[in-house]
C-alpha positions in Angstrom: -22.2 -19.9 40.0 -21.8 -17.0 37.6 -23.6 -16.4 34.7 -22.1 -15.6 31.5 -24.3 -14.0 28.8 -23.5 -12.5 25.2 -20.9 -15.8 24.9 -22.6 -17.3 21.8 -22.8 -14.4 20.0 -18.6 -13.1 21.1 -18.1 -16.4 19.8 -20.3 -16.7 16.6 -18.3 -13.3 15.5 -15.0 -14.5 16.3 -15.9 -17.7 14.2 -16.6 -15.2 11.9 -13.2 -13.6 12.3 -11.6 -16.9 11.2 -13.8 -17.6 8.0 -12.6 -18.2 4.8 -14.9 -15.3 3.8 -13.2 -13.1 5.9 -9.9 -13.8 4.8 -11.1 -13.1 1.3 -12.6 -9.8 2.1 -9.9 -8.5 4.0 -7.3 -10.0 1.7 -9.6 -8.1 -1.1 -9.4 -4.7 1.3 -5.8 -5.2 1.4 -5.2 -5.7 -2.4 -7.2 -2.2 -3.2 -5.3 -0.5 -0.4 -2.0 -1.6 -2.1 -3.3 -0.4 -5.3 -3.9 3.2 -3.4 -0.2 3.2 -2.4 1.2 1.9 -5.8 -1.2 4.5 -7.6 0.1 7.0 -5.1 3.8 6.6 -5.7 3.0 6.5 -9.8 1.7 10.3 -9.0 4.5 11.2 -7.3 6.8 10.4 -9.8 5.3 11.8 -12.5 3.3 14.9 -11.0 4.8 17.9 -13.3 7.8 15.6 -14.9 8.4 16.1 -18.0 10.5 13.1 -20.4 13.2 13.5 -22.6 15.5 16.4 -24.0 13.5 19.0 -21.3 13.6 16.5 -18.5 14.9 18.4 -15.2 16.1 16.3 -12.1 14.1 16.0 -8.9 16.2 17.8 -6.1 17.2 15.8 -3.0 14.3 14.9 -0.7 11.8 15.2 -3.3 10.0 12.0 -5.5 12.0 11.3 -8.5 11.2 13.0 -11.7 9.7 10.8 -14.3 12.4 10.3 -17.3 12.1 7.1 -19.1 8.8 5.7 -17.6 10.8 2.8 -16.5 10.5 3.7 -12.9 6.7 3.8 -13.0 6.3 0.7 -15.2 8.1 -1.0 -12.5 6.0 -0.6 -9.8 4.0 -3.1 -8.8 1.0 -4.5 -5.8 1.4 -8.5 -5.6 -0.2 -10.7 -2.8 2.0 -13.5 -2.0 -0.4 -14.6 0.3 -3.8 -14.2 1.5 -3.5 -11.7 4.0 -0.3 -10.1 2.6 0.2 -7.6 0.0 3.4 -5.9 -1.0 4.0 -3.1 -2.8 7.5 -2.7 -4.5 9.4 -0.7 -7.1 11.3 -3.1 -9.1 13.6 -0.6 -11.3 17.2 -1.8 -10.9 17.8 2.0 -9.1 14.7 2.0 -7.4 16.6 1.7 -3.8 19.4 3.9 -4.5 16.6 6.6 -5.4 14.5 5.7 -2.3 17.3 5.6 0.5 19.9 7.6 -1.5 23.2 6.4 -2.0 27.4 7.5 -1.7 26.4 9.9 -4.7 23.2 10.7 -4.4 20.7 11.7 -2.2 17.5 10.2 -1.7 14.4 11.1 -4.3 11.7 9.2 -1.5 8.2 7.8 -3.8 7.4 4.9 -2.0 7.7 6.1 1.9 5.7 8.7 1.0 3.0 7.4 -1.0 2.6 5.2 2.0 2.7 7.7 4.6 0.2 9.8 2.1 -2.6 6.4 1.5 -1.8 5.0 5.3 -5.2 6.3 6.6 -7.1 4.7 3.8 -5.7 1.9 3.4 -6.5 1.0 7.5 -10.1 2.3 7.1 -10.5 -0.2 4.1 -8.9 -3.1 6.3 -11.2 -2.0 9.5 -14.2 -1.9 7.1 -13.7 -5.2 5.7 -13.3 -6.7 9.2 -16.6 -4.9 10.7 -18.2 -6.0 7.6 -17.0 -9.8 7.8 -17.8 -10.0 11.7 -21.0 -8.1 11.5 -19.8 -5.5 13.7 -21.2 -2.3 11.6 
């Protein structure tokens, strides 16, 4: 008969895995990295804009220029659940900027500020998980 060794321990961590503590810690993890992001695309937007009377139009492929503020004050990070964050631009032309539309090309915050904070956002996630499992 074979002998199996390490089998308490593979099975302590993956008890761990399962934890309520671990949920919160990497439900936390994911929070702060959907903060990143939303903080990301908030830069983006308003990175050189300026409001009002001087206000001068992002060009196609480029973030939106801030304007009104509206944009910005519509972004948001919620956590419907415990392991799932969103993060979403609520403004009622906050797609048609994004993806573009039949007049307009797209002005892309949210992709990027993703793509930008993607790195981050995993290492927090993997962190949280090594730190709830004991693994370093």
């Amino acid at each position: 008969m074979a002998k199996i060794t390490g089998q308490d321990r593979v099975t302590a961590r993956l008890s761990r895995l399962a934890s309520e503590a671990t949920v919160r810690k990497v439900g936390a993890a994911l929070f702060a990295g959907g903060q990143l992001i939303e903080a990301e695309a908030k830069h983006l937007i308003t990175e050189g804009a300026v409001s009002g009377k001087h206000h001068i139009a992002s060009k196609p492929g480029e973030p939106p220029s801030n304007d009104t503020g509206t944009l910005v004050s519509h972004i948001e990070t919620t956590q419907p659940e415990p392991l799932k964050v969103e993060v979403s631009s609520n403004a009622p032309y906050a797609a048609v900027l994004e993806f573009g539309g039949s007049k307009m090309a797209e002005r892309p915050h949210m992709r990027p500020a993703t793509d930008r904070k993607r790195q981050e956002v995993v290492e927090l996630v993997r962190n949280a998980v090594n730190e709830a499992i004991g693994g370093r």
